[in-house]
Structure formats: structure tokens, C-alpha cells
N, C-alpha and C positions, 0 to 999 in steps of 0.2 A: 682336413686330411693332408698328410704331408704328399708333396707333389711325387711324381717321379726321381726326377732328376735330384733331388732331397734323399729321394732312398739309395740311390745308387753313389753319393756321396760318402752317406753314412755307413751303409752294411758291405758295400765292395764286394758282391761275390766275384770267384773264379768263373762261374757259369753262369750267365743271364741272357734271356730273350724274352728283347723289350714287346717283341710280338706278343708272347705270350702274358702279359703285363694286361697289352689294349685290348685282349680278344677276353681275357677274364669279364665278369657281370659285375658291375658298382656294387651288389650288396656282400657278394664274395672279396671287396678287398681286402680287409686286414687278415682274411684265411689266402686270398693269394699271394700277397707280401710274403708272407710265412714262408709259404709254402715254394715261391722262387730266391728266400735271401735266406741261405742257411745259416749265417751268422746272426741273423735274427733271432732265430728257432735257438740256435747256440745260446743265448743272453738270455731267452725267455728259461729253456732251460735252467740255464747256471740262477737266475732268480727264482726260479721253483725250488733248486736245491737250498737256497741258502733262506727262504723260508719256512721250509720243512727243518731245517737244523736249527733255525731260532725261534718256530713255532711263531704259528698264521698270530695267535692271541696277542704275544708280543712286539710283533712286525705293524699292525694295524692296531693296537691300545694305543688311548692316549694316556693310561696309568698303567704304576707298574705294577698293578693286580694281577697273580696267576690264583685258579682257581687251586685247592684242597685236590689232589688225586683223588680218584673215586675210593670209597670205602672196599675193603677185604671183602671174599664173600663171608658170611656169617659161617660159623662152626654147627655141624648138625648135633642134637644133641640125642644120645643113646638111647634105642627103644625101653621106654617102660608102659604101664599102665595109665599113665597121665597125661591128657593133650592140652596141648594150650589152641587157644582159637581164638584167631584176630579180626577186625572188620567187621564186625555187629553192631548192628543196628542201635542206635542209642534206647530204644524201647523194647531189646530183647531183652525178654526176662530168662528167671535160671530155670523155670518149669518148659520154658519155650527150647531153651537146648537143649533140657534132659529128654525131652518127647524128640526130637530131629536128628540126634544119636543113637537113641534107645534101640532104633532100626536097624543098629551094626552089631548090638550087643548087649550084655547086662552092663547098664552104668551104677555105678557106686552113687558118687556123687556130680553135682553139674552146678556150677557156681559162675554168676557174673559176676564180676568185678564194676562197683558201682560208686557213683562221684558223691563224698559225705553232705552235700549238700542241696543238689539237684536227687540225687538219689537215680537219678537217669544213666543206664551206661555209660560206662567210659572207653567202650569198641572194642573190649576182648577179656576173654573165661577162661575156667578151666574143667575139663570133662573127664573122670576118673572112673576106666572101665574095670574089673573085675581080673581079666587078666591084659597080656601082653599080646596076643595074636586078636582079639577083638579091637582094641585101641588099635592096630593098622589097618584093620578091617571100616573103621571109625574113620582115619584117614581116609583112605582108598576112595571113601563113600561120599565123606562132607568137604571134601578139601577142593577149594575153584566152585563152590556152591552155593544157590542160593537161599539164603533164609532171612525172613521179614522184607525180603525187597534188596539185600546188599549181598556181595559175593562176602564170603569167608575163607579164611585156612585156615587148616588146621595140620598140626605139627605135634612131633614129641614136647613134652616141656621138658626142658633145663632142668637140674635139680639144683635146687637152689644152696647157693654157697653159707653156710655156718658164719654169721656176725661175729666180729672181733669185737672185745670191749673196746672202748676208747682210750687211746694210750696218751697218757699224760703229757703237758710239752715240755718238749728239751728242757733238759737244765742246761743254765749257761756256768755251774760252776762257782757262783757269787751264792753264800747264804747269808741271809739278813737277821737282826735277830731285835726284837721291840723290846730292846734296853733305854 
């Protein structure tokens, strides 16, 4: 602990009573320093601001790692007839989510999406109702819910974007010719 007559050295207030110093409790000292050396509070301040403006991560790294900014929120995609559902069980099959929708609506069709090899889920389907005001109804009902033991959502799907052929690469301009 730095002594007294050490703080009254270093932080110089205009106003001090060393009374109030000896009548403070030992575990309150560093809040009563504080709180009688305002040049103290001044410096702790100005060090709060100035690692607020170079951020806590790079004041306290010992590398110059900042993390990636958090991702955008995702875009919603326009109501249709199609949900997509994520978080399934690696042993829900597609009879198991066509029967656990079925409840909101007439489903078309109900498909997992299954790993070529394990054949075992790969944690999310697609559920295809009949019209558009049942698939929100579908939402409304299965979305933050449980089925086989795991929560699920379920959402609009995407409609998925039309494949470009593969575009040939650049010419640099040089033709060769097997002369």
C-alpha cells in the first residue's frame, strides 16, 4: 500500500483532510484515496477514456489479433410455401417431420437432407405445404420446438439462385499453336 504522505506527494489535491484519511476502514482504502484525491479519479478517468478509444482487446493483448466484427443479421427470405428446418436430430427421418407438421397443415412434401454415406441426418429439411398461409401456420407452431429430443426452427426457405455455367479462364492474350 502506498503510505500517505506518498499520496499526498503524488496527487496534490486543493482540498484534503488527513482526518478523514485515518477515520476511513483499511478495506475501504483504494475507494477512499479515490474518493479524497480527485486528481486520482481524474487519471483513472482519462485511462478509462483512452482505453475505451483503443479498445480493452488491444490495451491488454499480447498480439495484434482483433477479432472479425460480428456477422450482419441474415436477410429474411419472402413468404412462400416452402420451410426450411434446422436443428434435427441426426436420426429424424422425413416420415417423422412430415407427421410433426402435418398438424399446421396439408404438407406436400417433407424431406431430410441426409449425409451420402452415414445416411444419418445432417440437422436440417425441407417441409413443402400446400399453400402460403399454412407454412406460417407451420412456423408459428414448430419454430423453438421440440422434436426427437432437440429444439428446431423453422423459417421461410430461400429460393434458391439459378447455377451459372462455369466460365472459362481468362485469356491472357498469347495463342499457341502445335507447329
Amino acid at each position: 500500500m502506498i503510505e500517505l504522505s506518498r499520496l499526498l506527494e503524488w496527487s496534490r489535491p486543493s482540498s484534503l483532510n488527513p482526518s478523514l484519511v485515518a477515520a476511513a476502514p483499511q478495506s475501504l482504502r483504494p475507494f477512499r484515496t479515490a474518493a479524497l484525491f480527485p486528481a486520482t479519479v481524474g487519471r483513472w478517468l482519462s485511462m478509462a477514456a483512452a482505453a475505451a478509444r483503443a479498445g480493452f482487446r488491444r490495451m491488454f493483448s499480447v498480439s495484434g489479433f482483433t477479432p472479425p466484427p460480428p456477422p450482419a443479421a441474415r436477410p429474411v427470405a419472402d413468404p412462400c410455401n416452402n420451410l426450411f428446418v434446422s436443428g434435427l436430430n441426426k436420426r429424424t427421418t422425413s416420415v417423422g417431420l412430415r407427421e410433426a407438421f402435418s398438424k399446421f397443415g396439408q404438407v406436400i412434401e417433407a424431406r431430410v437432407i441426409t449425409d451420402r454415406i452415414s445416411g444419418y441426418s445432417r440437422g436440417f429439411g425441407f417441409v413443402k405445404y400446400a399453400t402460403v398461409e399454412e407454412a406460417g401456420e407451420g412456423i408459428k407452431g414448430m419454430d423453438g420446438k421440440f422434436l426427437d429430443g432437440w429444439v428446431i426452427f423453422a423459417e421461410y426457405a430461400k429460393q434458391r439462385e439459378a447455377q451459372q455455367p462455369a466460365q472459362p479462364a481468362a485469356s491472357t492474350g498469347y495463342q499457341y499453336s502445335n507447329q
